[in-house]
Structures are given as structure tokens and as C-alpha cells.
C-alpha positions in Angstrom: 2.9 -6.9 -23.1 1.6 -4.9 -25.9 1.9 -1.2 -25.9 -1.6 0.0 -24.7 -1.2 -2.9 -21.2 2.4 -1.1 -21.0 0.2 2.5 -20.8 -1.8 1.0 -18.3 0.8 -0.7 -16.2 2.3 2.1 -15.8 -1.2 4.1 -15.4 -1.7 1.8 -12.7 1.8 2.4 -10.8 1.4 6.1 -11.2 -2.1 6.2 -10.1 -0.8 4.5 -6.6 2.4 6.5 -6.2 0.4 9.9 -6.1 -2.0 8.6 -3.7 1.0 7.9 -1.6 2.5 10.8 -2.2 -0.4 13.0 -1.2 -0.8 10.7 1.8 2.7 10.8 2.9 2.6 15.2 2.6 -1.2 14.7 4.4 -0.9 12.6 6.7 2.6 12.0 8.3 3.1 15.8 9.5 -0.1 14.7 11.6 1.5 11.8 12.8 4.9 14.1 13.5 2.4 16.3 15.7 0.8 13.5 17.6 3.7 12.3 18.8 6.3 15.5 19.5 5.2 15.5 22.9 6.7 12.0 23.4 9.9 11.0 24.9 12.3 11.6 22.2 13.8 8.2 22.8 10.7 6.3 23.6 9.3 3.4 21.7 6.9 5.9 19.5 9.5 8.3 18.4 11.9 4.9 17.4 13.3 4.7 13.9 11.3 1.4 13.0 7.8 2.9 14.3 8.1 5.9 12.5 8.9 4.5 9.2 6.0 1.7 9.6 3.5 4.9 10.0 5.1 6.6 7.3 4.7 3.4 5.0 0.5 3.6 6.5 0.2 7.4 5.9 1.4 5.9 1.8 -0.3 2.5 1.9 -4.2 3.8 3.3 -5.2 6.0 0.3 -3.2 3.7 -1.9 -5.4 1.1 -0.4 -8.6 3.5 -0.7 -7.3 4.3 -4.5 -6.8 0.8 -5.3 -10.5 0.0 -3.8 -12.2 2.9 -5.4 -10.7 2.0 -8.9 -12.3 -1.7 -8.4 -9.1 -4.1 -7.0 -10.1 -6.6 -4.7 -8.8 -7.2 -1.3 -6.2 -9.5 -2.3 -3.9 -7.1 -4.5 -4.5 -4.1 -2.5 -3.1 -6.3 0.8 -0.6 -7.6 -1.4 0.8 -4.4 -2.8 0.2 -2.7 0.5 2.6 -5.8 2.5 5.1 -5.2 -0.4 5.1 -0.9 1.0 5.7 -2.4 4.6 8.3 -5.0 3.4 10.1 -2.6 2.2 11.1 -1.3 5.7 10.9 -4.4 7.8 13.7 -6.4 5.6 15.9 -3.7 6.5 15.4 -3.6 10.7 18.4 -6.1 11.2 20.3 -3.4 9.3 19.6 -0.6 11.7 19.5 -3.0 15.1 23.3 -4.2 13.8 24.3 -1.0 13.2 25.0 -1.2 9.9 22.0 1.4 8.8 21.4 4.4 10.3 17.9 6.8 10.4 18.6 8.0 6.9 19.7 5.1 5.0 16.8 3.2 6.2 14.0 5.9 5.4 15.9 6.6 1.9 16.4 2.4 1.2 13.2 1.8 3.1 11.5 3.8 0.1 13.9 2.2 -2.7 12.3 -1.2 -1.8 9.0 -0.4 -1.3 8.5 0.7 -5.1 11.0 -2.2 -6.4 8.8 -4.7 -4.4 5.7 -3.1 -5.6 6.7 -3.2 -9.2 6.9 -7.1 -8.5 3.9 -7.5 -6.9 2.7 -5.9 -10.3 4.2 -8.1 -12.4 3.2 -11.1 -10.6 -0.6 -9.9 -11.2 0.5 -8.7 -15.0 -3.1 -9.1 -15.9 -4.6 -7.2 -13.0 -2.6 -3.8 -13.6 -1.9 -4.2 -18.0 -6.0 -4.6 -17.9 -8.2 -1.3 -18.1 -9.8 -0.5 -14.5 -13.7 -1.8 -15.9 -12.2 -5.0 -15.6 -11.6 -4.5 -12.2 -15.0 -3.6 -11.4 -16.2 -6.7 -13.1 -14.6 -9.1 -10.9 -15.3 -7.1 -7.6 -19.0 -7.2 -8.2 -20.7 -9.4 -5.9 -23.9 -11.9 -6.8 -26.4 -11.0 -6.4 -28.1 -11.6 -3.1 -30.7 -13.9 -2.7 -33.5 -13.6 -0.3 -34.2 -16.3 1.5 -38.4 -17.0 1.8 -39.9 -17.5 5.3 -41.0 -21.1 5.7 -44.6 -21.9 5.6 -45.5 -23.1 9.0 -48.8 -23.1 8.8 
């Protein structure tokens, strides 16, 4: 990659990481709220379910950035699985008791930016290339209408 598609690479990632960031401080205290008046061991309050909301409080205005700045569906999925993954891999880890609440939320995150960096280098082109281009191939044909039949 040349210089100016490293700028915008890295653009790119940056861009997403503050939207999760922003998300993450917005939205996970709301989630915190909604469910302190649940059984502290029940299934809401569990390890895994709170770091797969904390992954959607990043991932949705990641997703919304993503969208707004012209990706299609198929990155923004793609680089939103890769913020899930992150987590999930490590479950066996915690049910073997090999990982505790900590090491999963701190490894958890780790991941999830390693395995979105890859997802970014798999689609070089789609994050190196300035956002117009983005818009270009999200635009859909144009419709067209469809005449009534003549039945006369």
C-alpha cells in the first residue's frame, strides 16, 4: 500500500474505534442499569451475556458509522462478527476455568481489534480507498417503474 491508502486504512480503523468507544461509554452503563435489578447470578448478569452486549453497545454505531460513511452490508456484518468473535472464541476459556471475568473482558477486547484489523486486510481495497468510493458502490439502480398493461 502506498502512503496516502496507509492514511486511509488507518482513517478507516480510527473512525470505527471512536464510534465504539462512544458507544461502549453511551450505551453499556444503560445496559448496567437495565439489568442491576436482576439476580446477580442469573443468566443476564453472566460473564458471556454481558460481554456480548458490551461487544453490541461497540458494534451498533460502528455499524451505523460504517453505513453512514457508504459500506455495504457485507463489511459492516463482517467487521461487526469479527467484534463478537472476539469474545465467543474465548467462552471455553472461562466455562474450563482457565479465564476468569477479567481476562476475558481485557482478551475479549485484544481480539476484537486484532480480528478486525484482518477483516481489514482481507477487504485492503474497501478501507485503503477514500469513503466516495464507498458511496459509489452502495448506490442502488435506479428503479424502474413498471407501466400498467393496456387491457383495453
Amino acid at each position: 500500500m502506498r502512503v496516502r491508502e496507509v492514511r486511509r486504512f488507518a482513517r478507516h480503523y480510527g473512525e470505527m474505534v471512536l464510534a465504539m468507544v462512544l458507544g461502549m461509554m453511551a450505551l453499556h452503563p444503560l445496559w448496567a442499569l437495565a439489568v442491576s435489578g436482576t439476580d446477580p447470578r442469573g443468566v443476564l448478569r453472566s460473564v458471556e451475556v454481558d460481554s456480548l452486549a458490551m461487544a453490541t453497545t461497540m458494534a451498533v454505531p460502528m455499524a451505523a458509522w460504517m453505513r453512514f460513511r457508504g459500506h455495504s452490508w457485507r463489511p459492516v456484518l463482517e467487521m461487526s462478527g469479527a467484534m463478537y468473535a472476539g469474545f465467543v472464541v474465548l467462552f471455553p476459556l472461562v466455562w474450563g476455568g482457565l479465564l476468569g471475568e477479567d481476562g476475558l473482558m481485557v482478551g475479549g477486547h485484544v481480539l476484537m481489534f486484532l480480528l478486525m484489523f484482518l477483516a481489514m486486510l482481507w477487504r485492503r481495497e474497501e478501507y485503503a480507498g477514500p469513503h466516495a468510493d464507498h458511496h459509489r458502490s452502495t448506490r442502488r439502480a435506479p428503479s424502474r417503474a413498471v407501466e400498467p398493461a393496456d387491457l383495453g
